[in-house]
C-alpha positions in Angstrom: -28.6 20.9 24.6 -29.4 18.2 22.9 -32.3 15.9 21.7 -31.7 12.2 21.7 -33.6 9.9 19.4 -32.4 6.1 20.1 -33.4 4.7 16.4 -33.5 0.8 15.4 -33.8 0.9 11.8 -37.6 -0.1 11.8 -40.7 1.6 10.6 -41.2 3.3 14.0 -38.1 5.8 13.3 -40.0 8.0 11.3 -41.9 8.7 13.9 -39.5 8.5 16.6 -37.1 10.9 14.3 -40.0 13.5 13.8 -41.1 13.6 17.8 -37.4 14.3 17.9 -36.9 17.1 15.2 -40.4 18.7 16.3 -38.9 19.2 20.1 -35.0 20.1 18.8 -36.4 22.8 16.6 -38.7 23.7 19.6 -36.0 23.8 22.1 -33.3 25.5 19.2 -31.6 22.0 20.1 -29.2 19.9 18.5 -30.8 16.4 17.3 -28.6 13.2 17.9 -29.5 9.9 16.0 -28.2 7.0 18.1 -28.1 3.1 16.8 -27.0 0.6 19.0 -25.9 -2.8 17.1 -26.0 -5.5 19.7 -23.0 -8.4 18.8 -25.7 -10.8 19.1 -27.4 -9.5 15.5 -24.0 -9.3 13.6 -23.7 -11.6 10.7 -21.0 -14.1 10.3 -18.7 -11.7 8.0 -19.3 -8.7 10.5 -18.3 -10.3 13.2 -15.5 -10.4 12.2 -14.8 -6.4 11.9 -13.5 -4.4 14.2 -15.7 -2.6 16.4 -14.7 0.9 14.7 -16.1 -0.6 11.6 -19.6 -1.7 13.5 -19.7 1.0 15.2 -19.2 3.4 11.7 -21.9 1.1 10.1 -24.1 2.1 13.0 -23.7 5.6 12.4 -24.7 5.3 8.9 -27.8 3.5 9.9 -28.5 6.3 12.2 -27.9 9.2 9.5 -29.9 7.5 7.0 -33.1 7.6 10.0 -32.1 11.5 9.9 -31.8 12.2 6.4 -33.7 15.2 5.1 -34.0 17.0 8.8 -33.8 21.2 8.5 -32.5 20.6 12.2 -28.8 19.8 12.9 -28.3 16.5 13.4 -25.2 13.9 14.8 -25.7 10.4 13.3 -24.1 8.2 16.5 -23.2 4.7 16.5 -22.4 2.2 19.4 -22.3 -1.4 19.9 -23.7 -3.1 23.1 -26.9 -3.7 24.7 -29.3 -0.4 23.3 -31.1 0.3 26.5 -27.6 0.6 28.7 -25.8 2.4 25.5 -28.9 4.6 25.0 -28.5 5.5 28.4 -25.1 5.9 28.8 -24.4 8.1 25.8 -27.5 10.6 27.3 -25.0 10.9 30.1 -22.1 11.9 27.7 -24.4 14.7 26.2 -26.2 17.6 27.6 -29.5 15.9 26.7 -32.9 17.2 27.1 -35.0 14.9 26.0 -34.8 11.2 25.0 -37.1 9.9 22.3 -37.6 6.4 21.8 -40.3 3.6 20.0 -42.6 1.5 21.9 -44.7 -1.4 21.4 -47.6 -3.1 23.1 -47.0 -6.1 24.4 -48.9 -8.0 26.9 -47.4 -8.6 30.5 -46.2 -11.9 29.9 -44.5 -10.9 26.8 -42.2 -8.5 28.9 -41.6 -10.6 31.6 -40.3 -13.2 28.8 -38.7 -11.0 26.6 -37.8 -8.0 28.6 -38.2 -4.4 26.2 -35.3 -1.8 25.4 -38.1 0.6 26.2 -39.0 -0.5 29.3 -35.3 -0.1 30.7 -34.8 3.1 29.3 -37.9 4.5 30.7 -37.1 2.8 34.4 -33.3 3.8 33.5 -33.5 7.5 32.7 -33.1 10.4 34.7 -34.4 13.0 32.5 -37.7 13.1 30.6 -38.5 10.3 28.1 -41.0 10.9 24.9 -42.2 6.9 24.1 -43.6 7.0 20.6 -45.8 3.9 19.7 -45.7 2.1 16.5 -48.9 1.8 14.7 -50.3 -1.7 14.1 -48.3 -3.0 17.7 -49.8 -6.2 19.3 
């Protein structure tokens, strides 16, 4: 099976890509880094790649969260919206576990702003592991 930690290149991974690593050397499981790049972020010169190329820079940005792990690891890359390609790709994979960041934020602020978190937890159909950023407002 496999344990799914949906990284975002921020300080939270480390602790999201820990969680992870603790349960896949727990469960003997197979840890998968996933980073989604949404088209809205891309630059100017990278939106002009193709989506193979986006999609492989992804993947590096999700290996590089990973790097240094004693547990077998698949760095993943997708473009999209993250909660719906986070989701997605857990159906793809025999996945156990998902493992994501969370922040506080007040109820307005996720009624404005909606949260990647949020979705995934109301989206899932397997268990969800929601590990909170230090410092969060």
């Amino acid at each position: 099976m496999v344990i799914l930690a949906a990284v975002s290149d921020t300080e939270t991974d480390e602790s999201i890509v820990a969680e992870a690593a603790r349960l896949a050397e727990a469960f003997d499981d197979e840890l998968h880094a996933v980073y989604v790049q949404t088209y809205d972020s891309l630059n100017e010169a990278e939106a002009d790649s193709t989506d193979e190329s986006i999609k492989q820079r992804a993947a590096a940005t999700a290996e590089a969260a990973t790097e240094g792990l004693d547990v077998p690891t698949v760095p993943v890359g997708r473009i999209g919206e993250p909660a719906a390609e986070v989701l997605e790709y857990a159906e793809t994979v025999e996945t156990r576990y998902i493992v994501i960041g969370g922040q506080k934020r007040s109820p307005v602020g996720k009624a404005l702003f909606g949260s990647t978190t949020q979705q995934i937890l109301l989206g899932a159909e397997l268990p969800v592991l929601t590990v909170m950023g230090h410092g969060d407002e």
